[in-house]
C-alpha positions as CSV (number, residue, x, y, z in Angstrom):
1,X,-10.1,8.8,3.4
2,X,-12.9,10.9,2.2
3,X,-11.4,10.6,-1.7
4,X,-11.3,7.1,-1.5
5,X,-15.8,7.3,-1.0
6,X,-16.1,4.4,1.1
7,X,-14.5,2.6,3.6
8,X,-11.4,-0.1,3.6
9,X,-12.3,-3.7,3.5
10,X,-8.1,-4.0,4.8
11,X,-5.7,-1.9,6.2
12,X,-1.8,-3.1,6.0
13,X,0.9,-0.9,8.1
14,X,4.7,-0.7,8.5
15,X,6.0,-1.4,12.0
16,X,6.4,2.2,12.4
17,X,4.3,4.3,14.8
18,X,3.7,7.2,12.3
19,X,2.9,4.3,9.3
20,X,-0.6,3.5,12.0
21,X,-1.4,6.5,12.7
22,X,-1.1,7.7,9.0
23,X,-4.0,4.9,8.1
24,X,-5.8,5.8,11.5
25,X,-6.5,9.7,10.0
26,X,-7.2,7.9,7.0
27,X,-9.6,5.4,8.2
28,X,-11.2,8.7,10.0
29,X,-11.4,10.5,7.0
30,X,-13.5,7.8,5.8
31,X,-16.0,8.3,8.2
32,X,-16.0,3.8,8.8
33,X,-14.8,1.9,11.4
34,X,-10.9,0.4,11.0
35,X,-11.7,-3.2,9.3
36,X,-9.4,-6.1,9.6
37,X,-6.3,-4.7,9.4
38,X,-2.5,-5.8,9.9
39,X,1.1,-4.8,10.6
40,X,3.5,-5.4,7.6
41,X,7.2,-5.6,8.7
42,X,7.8,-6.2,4.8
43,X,6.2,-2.9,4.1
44,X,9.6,-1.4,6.1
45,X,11.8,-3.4,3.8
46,X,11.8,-6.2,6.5
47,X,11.4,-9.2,4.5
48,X,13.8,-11.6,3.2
49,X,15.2,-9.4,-0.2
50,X,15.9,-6.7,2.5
51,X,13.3,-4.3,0.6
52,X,14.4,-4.8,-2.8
53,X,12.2,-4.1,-5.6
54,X,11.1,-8.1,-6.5
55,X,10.5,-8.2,-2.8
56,X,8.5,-4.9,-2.2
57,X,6.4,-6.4,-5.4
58,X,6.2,-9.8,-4.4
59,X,4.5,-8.6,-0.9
60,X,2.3,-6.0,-2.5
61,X,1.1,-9.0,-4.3
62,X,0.4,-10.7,-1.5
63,X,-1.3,-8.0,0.4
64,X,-3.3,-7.3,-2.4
65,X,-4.5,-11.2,-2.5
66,X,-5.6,-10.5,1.4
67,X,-8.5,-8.2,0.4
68,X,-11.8,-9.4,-0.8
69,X,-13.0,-9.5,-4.5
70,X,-14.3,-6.3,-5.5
71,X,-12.8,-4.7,-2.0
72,X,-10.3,-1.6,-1.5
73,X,-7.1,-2.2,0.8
74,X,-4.9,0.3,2.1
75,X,-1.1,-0.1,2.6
76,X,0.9,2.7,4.7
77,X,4.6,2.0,4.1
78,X,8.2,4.3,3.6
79,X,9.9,6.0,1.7
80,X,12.1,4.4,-0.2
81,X,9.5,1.0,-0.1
82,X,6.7,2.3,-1.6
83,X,9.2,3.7,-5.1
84,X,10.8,-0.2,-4.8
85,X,7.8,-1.4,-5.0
86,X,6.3,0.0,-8.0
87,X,9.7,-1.0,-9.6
88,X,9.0,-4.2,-8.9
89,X,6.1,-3.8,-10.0
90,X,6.2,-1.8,-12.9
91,X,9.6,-1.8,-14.5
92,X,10.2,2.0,-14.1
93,X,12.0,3.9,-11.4
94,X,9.4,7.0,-10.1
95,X,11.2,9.9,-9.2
96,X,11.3,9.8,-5.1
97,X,7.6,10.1,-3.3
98,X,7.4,13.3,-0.8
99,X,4.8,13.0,2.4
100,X,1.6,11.8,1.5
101,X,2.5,10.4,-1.8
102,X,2.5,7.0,-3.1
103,X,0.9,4.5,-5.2
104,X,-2.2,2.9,-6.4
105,X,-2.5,-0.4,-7.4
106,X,-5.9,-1.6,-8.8
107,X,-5.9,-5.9,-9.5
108,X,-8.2,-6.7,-12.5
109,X,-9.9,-9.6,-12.3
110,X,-7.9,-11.2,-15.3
111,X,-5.1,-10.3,-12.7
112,X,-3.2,-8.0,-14.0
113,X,-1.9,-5.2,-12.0
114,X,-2.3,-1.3,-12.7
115,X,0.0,1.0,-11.3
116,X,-0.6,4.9,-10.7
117,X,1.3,7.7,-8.9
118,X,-0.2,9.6,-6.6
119,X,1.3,12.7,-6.3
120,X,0.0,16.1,-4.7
């Protein structure tokens, strides 16, 4: 939270207890208050494609359409979501994430989508 230098415009959870209170210490870390924020079931693979990686991507899309112009989201999801995702996204497999790894996704305003590791 403190990395990211200012607070979330959107928060986006898994169903999963440990996915909210991930984003809570987060949030914290920000030093803001939690802003409009949601639970994701897609972000647990719980969507139509069952998780797969055109799934994960197509709701990462989505998500990211949910947060204002010029705004920062943030998304907690699983293990093995988060690596479908930036398949989906990407092309390219990433090796698996450990704890408190993941992705970044920046949206240009031309729309297209850049995609970093984050890794420790």
């Amino acid at each position: 939270g403190r990395a990211a230098g200012e607070g979330y415009d959107a928060v986006f959870v898994s169903p999963a207890d440990r996915a909210a209170e991930t984003a809570a210490w987060i949030v914290r870390g920000s030093g803001r208050q939690l802003p409009e924020h949601g639970v994701i079931p897609g972000l647990a693979g719980r969507d139509a494609t069952g998780g797969s990686p055109e799934g994960m991507a197509a709701g990462v899309r989505a998500l990211l359409a949910s947060v204002p112009d010029g705004g920062l989201g943030l998304a907690v999801g699983h293990t093995p979501f988060v690596e479908r995702a930036m398949t989906g996204l990407t092309g390219r497999e990433p090796e698996p994430f450990a704890e408190c790894e993941g992705i970044r996704v920046i949206q240009r305003d031309d729309g297209h989508l850049e995609v970093e590791e984050i890794r420790r």
